[in-house]
C-alpha positions in Angstrom: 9.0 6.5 -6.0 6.6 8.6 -3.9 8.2 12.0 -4.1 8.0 14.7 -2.3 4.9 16.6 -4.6 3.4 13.8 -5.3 2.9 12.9 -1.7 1.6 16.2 -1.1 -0.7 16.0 -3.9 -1.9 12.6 -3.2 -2.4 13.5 0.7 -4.5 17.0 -0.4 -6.5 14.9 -3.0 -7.4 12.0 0.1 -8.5 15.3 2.0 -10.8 16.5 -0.6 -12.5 13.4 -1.1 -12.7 12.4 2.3 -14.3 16.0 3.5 -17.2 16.1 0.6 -20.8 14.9 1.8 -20.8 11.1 1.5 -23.5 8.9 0.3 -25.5 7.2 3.2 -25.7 3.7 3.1 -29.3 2.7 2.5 -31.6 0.5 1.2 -29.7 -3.0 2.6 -31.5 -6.0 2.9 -31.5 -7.5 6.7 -28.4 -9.8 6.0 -26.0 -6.5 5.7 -27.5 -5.0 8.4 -26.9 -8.1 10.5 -23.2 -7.1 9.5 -23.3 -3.5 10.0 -24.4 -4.0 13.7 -21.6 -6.8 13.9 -19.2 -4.2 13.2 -20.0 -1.6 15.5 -17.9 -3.9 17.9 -14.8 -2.8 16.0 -15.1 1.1 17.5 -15.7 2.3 20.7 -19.5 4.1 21.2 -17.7 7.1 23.0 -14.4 8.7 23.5 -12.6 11.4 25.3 -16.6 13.3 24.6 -16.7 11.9 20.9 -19.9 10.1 20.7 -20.3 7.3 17.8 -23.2 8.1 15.4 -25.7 5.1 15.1 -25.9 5.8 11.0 -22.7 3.1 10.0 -21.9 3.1 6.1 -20.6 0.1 4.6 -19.5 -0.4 0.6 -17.7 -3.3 -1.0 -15.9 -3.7 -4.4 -19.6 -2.7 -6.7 -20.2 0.8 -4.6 -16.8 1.8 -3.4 -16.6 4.7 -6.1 -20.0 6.0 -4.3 -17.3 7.2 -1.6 -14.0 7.8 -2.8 -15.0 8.3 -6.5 -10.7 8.3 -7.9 -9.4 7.1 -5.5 -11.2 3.6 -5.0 -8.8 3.0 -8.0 -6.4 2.2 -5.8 -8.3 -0.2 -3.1 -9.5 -2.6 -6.2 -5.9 -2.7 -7.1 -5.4 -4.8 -4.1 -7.5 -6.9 -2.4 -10.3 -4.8 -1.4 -13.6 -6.6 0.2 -15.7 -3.5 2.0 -15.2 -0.6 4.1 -16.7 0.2 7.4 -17.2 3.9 7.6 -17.6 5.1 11.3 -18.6 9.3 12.7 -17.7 10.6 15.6 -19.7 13.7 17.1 -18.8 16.5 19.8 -20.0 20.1 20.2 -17.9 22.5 19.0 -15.4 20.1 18.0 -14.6 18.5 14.6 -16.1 15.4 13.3 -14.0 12.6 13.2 -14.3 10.0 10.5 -13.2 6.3 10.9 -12.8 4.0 8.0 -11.8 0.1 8.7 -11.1 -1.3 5.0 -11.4 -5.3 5.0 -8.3 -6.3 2.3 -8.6 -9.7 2.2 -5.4 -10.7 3.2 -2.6 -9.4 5.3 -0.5 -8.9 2.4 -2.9 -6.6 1.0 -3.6 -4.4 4.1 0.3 -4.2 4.0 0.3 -3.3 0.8 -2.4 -0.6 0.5 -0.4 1.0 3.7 2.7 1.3 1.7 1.3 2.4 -1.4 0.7 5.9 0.4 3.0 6.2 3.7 6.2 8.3 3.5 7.0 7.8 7.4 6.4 5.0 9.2 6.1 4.6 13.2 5.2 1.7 15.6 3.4 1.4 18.4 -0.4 1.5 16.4 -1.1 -2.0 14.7 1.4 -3.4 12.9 2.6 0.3 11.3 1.2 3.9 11.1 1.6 6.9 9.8 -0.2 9.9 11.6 -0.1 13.5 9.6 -1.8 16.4 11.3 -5.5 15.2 11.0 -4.9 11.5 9.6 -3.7 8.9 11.1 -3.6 5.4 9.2 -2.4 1.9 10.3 -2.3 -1.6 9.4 -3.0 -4.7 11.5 -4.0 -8.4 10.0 -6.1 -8.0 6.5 -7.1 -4.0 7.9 -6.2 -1.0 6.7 -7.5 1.5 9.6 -7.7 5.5 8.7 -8.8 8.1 11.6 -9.2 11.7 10.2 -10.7 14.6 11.7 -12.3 17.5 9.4 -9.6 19.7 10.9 -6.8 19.5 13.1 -7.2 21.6 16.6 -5.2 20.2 20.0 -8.3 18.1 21.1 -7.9 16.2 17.7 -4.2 16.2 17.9 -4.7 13.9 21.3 -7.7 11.8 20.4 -6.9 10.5 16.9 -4.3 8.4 18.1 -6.1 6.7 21.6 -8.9 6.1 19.0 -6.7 4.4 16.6 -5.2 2.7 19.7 -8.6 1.1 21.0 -9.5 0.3 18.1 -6.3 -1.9 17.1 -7.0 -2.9 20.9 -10.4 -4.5 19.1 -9.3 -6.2 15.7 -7.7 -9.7 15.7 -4.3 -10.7 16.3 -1.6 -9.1 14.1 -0.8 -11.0 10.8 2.4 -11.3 8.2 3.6 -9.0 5.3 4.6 -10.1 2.4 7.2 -12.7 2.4 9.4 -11.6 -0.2 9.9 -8.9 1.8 12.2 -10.5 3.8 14.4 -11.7 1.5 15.6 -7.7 0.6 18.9 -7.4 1.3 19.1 -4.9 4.8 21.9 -2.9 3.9 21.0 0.3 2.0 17.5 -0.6 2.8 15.4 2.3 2.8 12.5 0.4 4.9 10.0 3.3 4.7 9.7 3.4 1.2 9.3 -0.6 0.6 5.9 -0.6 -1.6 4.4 -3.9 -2.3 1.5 -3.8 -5.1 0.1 -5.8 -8.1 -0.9 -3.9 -11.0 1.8 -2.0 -13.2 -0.2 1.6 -13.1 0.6 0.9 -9.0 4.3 0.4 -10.3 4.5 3.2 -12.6 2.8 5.4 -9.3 6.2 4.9 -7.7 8.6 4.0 -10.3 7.5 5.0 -13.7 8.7 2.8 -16.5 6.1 2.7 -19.4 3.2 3.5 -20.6 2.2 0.0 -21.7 2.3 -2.4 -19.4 5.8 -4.8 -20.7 5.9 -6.2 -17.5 2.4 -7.8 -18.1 1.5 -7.4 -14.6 -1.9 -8.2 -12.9 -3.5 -9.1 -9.9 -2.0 -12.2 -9.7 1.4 -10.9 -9.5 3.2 -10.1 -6.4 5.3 -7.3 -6.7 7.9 -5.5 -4.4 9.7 -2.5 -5.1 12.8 -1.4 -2.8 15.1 1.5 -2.3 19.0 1.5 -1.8 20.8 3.8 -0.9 23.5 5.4 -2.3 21.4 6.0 -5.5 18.6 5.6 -5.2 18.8 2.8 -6.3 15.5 0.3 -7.2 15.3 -3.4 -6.6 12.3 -4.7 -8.4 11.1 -8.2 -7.7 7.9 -9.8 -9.4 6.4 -13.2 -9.0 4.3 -14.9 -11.5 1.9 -17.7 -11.1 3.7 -20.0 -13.2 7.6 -19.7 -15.3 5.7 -19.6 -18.6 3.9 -16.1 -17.1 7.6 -14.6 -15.9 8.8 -16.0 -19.0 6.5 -14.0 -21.4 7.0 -10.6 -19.1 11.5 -11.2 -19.7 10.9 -11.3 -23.4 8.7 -8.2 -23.4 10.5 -6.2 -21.0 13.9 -6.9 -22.4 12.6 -5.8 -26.1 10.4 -2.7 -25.0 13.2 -1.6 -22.3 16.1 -3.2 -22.3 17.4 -4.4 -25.4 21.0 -3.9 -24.9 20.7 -5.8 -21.5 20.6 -9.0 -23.4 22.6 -11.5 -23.3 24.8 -10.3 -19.7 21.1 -8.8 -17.7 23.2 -5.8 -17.5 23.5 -2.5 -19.3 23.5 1.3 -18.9 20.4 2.8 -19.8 21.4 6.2 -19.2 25.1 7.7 -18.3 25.9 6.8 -14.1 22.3 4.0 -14.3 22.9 1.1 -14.3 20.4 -1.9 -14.8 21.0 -5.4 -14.2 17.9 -8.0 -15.0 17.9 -11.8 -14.3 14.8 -14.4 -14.2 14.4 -17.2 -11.6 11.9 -19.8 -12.6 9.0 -18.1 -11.8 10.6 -14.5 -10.4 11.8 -11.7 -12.2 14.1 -9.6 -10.4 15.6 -6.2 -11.8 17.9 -3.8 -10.4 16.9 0.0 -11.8 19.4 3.2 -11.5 22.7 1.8 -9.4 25.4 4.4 -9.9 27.7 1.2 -11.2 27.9 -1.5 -12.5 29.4 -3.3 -9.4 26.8 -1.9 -7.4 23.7 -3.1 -9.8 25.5 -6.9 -9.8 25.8 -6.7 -6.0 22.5 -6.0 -5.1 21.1 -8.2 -7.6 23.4 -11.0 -6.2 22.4 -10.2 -2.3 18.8 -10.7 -3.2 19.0 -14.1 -5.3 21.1 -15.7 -2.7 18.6 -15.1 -0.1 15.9 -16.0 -2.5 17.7 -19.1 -3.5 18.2 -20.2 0.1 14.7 -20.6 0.9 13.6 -23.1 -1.5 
């Protein structure tokens, strides 16, 4: 789960890195500038006196860590393609930077939105957050970020009408996940529904080793939900094939869960309850239910809905 300090601390570090001189984009041959001009169509050239620079950065999977060295970590753990990196100019007035990540997919631009956000409003794309000089948003395969080198009561106004036209200017909304809508509603904590890939994403939120027993990739769809009363963590993974899920059971029932087996249910520590089961190709666990009856309910709620759809 994204805590309290670790949100701040994650938020402060985006700051830092965001606010240090950035490497200029040079040296590309005509095709990617063919791009870079393309792309200018995504931003307005001028708004409320904040004039677009013509100098447009771009970076993809081989240079991201040229500007967000750390945290670029995070973008290749989804399904990062490039970044266009936009600056807005007025006198006496901060500079406001705009970054338009490509993700590949709509699942992805979901994702890398709810790896981060601890509040989430509508009204901007498909979702956004905005915290005193960020603002960040999802719509399609996007993941949108407006943030302004400090916050003053111009800012405060502009950053959201920017990241409205510019939502205004990307294509047509897309879908999140699907297993996403087989959570059970009741409980649901909706803000803090993260969906990820890689199990040091997993262990971000939810830590549960150091190795990785859940032999998680990025080929693996994962979902992690919170309940309430707890919290209380419904985990849900899907492999490419039953053989995959079927290797990850054996390992996490031996390295976590041994006395799970043969019920799927146990108490790993006094008043936490876990309950594990595999579906074919799914894994699904319930982590930290106050009871027993609650850790078999959940679990139950969410394989009936699953079952359903096929």
């Amino acid at each position: 789960m994204l805590n309290s300090t670790k949100g701040l601390y994650y938020w402060r570090f985006i700051y830092r890195v965001l606010l240090i001189a950035m490497i200029a984009f040079a040296g590309c041959d005509n095709d990617k500038m063919d791009k870079v001009v393309i792309n200018k169509s995504m931003v307005p050239d001028e708004i409320q006196g904040w004039i677009l620079r013509e100098k447009i950065e771009t970076y993809d999977r081989e240079t991201i860590f040229n500007y967000i060295d750390g945290a670029g970590e995070v973008y290749l753990a989804y399904g990062f393609q490039k970044v266009f990196v936009y600056h807005y100019s007025k006198t006496d007035e901060p500079e406001i930077t705009v970054e338009i990540f490509d993700m590949g997919s709509d699942e992805d631009a979901f994702g890398v939105f709810s790896y981060s956000r601890e509040e989430e409003e509508t009204g901007i794309g498909q979702g956004y957050e905005f915290r005193g000089n960020l603002l960040c948003s999802w719509q399609g395969h996007y993941y949108i970020c407006v943030l302004a080198d400090r916050g003053t009561d111009e800012t405060e106004n502009v950053i959201p009408s920017l990241a409205e036209t510019i939502d205004r200017k990307l294509p047509a909304s897309g879908s999140k996940p699907k297993l996403i809508g087989f959570l059970p509603a009741e409980g649901l904590v909706s803000q803090n529904v993260r969906y990820l890939h890689t199990f040091p994403c997993l262990n971000y939120h939810y830590f549960l080793a150091n190795e990785n027993i859940l032999k998680l990739d990025s080929g693996t769809e994962v979902i992690l939900g919170e309940y309430q009363p707890g919290p209380t963590y419904l985990l849900v993974i899907k492999y490419d094939s039953k053989i995959s899920a079927d290797t990850a059971y054996r390992s996490f029932m031996e390295n976590y869960a041994p006395d799970a087996v043969p019920t799927g249910t146990a108490e790993i520590e006094k008043g936490k309850w876990l309950n594990i089961k595999q579906e074919n190709m799914y894994i699904i666990i319930v982590l930290d239910a106050p009871t027993k009856e609650q850790a078999v309910n959940l679990m139950s709620a969410f394989r009936n809905k699953l079952i359903s759809s096929n």
